[in-house]
C-alpha positions as CSV (number, residue, x, y, z in Angstrom):
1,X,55.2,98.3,136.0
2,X,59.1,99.7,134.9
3,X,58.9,96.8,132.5
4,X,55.6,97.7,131.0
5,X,56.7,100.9,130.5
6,X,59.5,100.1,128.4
7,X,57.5,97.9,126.3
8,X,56.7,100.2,123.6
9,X,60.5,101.6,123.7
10,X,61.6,97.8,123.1
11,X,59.2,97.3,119.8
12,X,59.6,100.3,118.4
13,X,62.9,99.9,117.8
14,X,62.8,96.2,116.9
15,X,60.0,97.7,114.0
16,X,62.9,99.9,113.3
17,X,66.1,98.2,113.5
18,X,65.0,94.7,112.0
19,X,64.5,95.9,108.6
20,X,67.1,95.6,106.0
21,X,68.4,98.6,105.0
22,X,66.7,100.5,101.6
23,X,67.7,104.0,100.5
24,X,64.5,103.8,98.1
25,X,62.6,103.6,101.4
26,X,64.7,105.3,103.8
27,X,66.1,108.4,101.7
28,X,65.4,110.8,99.7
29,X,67.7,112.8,97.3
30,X,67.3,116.5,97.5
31,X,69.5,118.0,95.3
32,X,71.8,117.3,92.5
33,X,70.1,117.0,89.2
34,X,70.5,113.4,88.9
35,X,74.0,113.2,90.6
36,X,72.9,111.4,93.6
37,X,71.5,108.0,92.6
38,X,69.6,104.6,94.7
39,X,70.7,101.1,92.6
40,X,71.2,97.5,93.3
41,X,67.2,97.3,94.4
42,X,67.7,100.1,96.9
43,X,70.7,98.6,98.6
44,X,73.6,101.3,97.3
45,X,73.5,104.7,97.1
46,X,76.2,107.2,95.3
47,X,76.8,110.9,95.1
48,X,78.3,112.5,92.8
49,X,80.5,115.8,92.4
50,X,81.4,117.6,88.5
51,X,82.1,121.5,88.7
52,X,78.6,122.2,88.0
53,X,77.1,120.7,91.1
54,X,77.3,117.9,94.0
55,X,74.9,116.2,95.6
56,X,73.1,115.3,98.6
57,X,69.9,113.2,100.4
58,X,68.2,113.5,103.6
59,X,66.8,110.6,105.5
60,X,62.8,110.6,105.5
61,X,62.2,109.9,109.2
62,X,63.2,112.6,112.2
63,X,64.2,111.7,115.2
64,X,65.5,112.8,118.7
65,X,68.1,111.0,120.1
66,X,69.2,107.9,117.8
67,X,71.8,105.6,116.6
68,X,72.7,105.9,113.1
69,X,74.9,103.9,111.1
70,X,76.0,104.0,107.3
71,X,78.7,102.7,105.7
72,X,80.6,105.0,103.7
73,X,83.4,104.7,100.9
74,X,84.9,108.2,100.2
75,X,86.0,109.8,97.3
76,X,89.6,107.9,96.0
77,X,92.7,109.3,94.5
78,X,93.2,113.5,94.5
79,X,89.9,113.9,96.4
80,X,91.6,117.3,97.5
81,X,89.0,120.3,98.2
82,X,85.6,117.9,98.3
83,X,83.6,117.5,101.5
84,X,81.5,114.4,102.3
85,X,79.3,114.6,105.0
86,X,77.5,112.8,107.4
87,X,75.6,114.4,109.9
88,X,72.2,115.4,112.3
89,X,70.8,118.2,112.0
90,X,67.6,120.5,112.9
91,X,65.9,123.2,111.1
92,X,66.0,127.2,111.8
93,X,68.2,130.2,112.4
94,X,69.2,128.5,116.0
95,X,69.3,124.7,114.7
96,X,71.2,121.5,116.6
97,X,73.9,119.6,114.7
98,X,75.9,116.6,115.1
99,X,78.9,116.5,112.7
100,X,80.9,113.9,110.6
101,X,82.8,116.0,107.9
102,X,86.0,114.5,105.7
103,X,88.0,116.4,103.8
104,X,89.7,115.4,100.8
105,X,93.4,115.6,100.2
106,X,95.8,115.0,97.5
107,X,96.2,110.9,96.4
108,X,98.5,109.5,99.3
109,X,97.7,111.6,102.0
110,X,95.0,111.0,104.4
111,X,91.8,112.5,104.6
112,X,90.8,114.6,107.6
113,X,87.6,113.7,109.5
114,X,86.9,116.7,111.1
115,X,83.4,116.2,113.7
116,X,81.5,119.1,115.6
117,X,78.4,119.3,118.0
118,X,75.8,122.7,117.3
119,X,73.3,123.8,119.8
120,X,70.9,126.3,119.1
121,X,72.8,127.1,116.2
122,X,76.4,127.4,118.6
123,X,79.6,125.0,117.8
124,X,83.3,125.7,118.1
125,X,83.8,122.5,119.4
126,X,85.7,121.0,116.8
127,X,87.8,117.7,117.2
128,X,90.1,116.4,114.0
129,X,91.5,112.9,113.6
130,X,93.2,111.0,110.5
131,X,92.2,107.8,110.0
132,X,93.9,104.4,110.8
133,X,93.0,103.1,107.3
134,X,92.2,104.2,103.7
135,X,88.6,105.3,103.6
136,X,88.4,104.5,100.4
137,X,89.3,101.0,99.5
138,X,86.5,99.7,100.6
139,X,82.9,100.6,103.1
140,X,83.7,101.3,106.5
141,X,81.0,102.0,108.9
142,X,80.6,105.6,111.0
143,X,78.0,105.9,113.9
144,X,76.5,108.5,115.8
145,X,74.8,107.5,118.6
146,X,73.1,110.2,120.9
147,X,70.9,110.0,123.8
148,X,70.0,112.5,126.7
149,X,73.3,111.8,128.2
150,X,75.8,112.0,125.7
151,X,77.1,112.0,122.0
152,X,79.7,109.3,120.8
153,X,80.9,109.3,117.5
154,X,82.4,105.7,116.2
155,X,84.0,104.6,113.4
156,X,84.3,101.0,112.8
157,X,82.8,100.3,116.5
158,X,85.7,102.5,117.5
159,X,84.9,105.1,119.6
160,X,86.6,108.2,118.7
161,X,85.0,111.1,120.4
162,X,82.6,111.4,123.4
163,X,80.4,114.7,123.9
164,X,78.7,114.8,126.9
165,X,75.7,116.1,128.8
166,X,77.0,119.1,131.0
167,X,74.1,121.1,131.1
168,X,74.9,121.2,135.2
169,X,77.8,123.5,134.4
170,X,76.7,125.7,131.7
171,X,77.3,123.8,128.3
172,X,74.8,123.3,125.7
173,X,73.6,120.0,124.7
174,X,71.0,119.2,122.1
175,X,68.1,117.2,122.9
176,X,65.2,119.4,122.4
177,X,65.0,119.7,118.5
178,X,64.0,116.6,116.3
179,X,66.9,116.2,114.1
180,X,67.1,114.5,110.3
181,X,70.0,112.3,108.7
182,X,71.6,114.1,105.6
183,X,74.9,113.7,104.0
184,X,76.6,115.3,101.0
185,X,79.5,115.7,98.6
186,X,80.1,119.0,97.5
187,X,83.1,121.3,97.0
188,X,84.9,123.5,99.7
189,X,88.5,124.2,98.2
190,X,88.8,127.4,100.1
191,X,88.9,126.2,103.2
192,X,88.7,122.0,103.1
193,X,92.7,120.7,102.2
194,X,95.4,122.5,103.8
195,X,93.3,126.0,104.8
196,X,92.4,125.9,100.5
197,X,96.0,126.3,99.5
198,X,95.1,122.7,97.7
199,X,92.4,123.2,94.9
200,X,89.9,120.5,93.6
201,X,91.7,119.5,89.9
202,X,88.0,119.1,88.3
203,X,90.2,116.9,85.3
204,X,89.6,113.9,87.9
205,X,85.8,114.5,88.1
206,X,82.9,113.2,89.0
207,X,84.0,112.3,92.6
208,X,81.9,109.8,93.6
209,X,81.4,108.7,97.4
210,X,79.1,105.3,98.3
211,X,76.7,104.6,100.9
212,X,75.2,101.0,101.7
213,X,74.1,99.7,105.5
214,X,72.4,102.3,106.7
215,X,70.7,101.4,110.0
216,X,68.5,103.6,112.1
217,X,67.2,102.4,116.0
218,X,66.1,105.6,117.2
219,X,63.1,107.1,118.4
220,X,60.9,108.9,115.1
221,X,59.3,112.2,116.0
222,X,56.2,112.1,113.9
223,X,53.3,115.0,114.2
224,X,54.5,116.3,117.6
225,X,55.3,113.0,119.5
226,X,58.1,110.4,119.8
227,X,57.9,106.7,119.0
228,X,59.6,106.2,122.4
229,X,58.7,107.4,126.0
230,X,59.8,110.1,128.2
231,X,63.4,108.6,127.6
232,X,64.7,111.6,130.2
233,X,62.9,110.4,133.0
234,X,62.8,106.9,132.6
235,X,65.9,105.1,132.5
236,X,66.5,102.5,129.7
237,X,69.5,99.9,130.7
238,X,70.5,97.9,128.1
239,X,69.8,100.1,125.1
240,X,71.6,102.5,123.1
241,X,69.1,105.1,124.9
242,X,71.5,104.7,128.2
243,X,74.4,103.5,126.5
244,X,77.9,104.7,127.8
245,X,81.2,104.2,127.5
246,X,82.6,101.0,129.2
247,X,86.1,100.6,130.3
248,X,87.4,98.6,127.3
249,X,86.2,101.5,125.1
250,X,87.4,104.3,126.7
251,X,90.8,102.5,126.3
252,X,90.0,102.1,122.6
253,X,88.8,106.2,122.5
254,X,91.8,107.1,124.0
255,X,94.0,105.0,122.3
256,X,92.6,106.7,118.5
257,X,92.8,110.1,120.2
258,X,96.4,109.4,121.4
259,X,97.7,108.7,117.8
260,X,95.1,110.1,115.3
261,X,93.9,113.4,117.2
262,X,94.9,116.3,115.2
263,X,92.6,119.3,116.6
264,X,91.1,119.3,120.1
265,X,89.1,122.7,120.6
266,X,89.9,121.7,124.4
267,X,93.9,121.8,124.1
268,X,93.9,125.4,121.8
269,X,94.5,127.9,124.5
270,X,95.4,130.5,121.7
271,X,92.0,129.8,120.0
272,X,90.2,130.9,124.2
273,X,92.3,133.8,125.5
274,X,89.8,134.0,127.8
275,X,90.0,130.4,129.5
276,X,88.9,127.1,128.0
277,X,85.1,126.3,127.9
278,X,84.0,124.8,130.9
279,X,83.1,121.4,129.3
280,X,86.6,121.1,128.6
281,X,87.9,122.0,132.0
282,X,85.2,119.5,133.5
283,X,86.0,116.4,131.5
């Protein structure tokens, strides 16, 4: 009977994970004025960024809970004050939102990937890393995967951060509110490179950041219902629907948060006069 059950689970994200990746079929871009554009038959996607304007898509489908992966070149050279993003996110005043954010910085020095988890439209629960790599030689791949149980955000099937369900002591956790893909370039030199001290130089422009592999197995919320069951009453082993952190990537997690953390929300005591947030105190 459990098998049956899980049946429909099991195709629905073989219809959805089989497929070759298409930003023509997958995407759409939503704003730009021709900055953001789909060549090579669909296959590679670039946003741009002048002084006018940057630019951004949307995936087509919405989903709750998912695994999404892209792979992402950034922005080379003085890529100081631009923002790329990759991230979740519901609509409304008290939206959910799951955050990949990297912030330019002046050629030779690293970017800053900077993630964050909303619910109902509350973050402040910021954790900063460099990156063991340059991000912009070549594609790397960043995933969010996020099921009723927890949030991991990977790059290069690294783990590098681990949000999880603690709803039992208080914490929000967002699994109510079908969430889209987007991603963007865009400028933020107030704030993005060293507070906004750094300001974009806009003789280097267009920026241009690249996008190719992106994968979606997740289940699609369509006119009110989900491609997959009641995925938080029936348990799923095996899938990325019940996937967790093993042994061998914890090691890995705390190994990148060991030598490329830069900003835990969790460790800033100054930032909580008032005590830590329990998630923090709990983990």
């Amino acid at each position: 009977m459990a098998n049956s059950y899980l049946l429909p689970l099991f195709l629905s994200l073989i219809v959805i994970s089989s497929v070759s990746a298409n930003f023509q079929r997958d995407v759409e871009i939503t704003w730009g004025d021709g900055r953001g554009q789909i060549t090579n038959n669909g296959e590679l996607l670039t946003l741009s960024l002048d002084k006018s304007s940057g630019s951004g898509f949307q995936s087509k489908n919405e989903y709750l809970f998912g695994k999404i992966d892209m792979q992402m070149k950034l922005v080379p050279g003085n890529s100081a004050g631009t923002v790329t993003t990759l991230y979740l996110k519901s609509p409304g005043t008290t939206w959910d939102e799951i955050d990949f954010e990297f912030l330019g910085n002046l050629s030779g020095d690293p970017y800053t990937l900077h993630t964050n988890v909303y619910t109902q439209g509350k973050g402040d629960k910021e954790q900063q890393f460099k990156l063991w790599f340059d991000p912009t030689a070549d594609f790397h791949t960043y995933t969010i995967l996020w099921n009723p149980q927890r949030i991991i955000f990977t790059v290069d099937r690294t783990p590098i951060r681990e949000f999880k369900n603690m709803e039992s002591i208080g914490t929000l956790f967002p699994k109510n509110r079908p969430m889209r893909m987007y991603s963007s370039l865009w400028n933020a030199d107030d704030w993005a490179t060293r507070g906004g001290l750094v300001k974009t130089d806009w003789s280097k422009a267009p920026f241009t950041a690249s996008y190719r592999g992106f994968n979606q197995e997740a289940c699609v919320w369509s006119n009110g219902k989900s491609s997959c069951p009641d995925v938080t009453k029936q348990g799923t082993t095996g899938s990325w629907l019940s996937q967790e952190l093993d042994s061998t990537a914890q090691e890995r997690m705390r190994w990148v948060q060991k030598n490329y953390m830069i900003y835990n929300y969790c460790t800033d005591s100054k930032r909580f006069p008032q005590g830590l947030p329990k998630e923090c105190l709990a983990a």
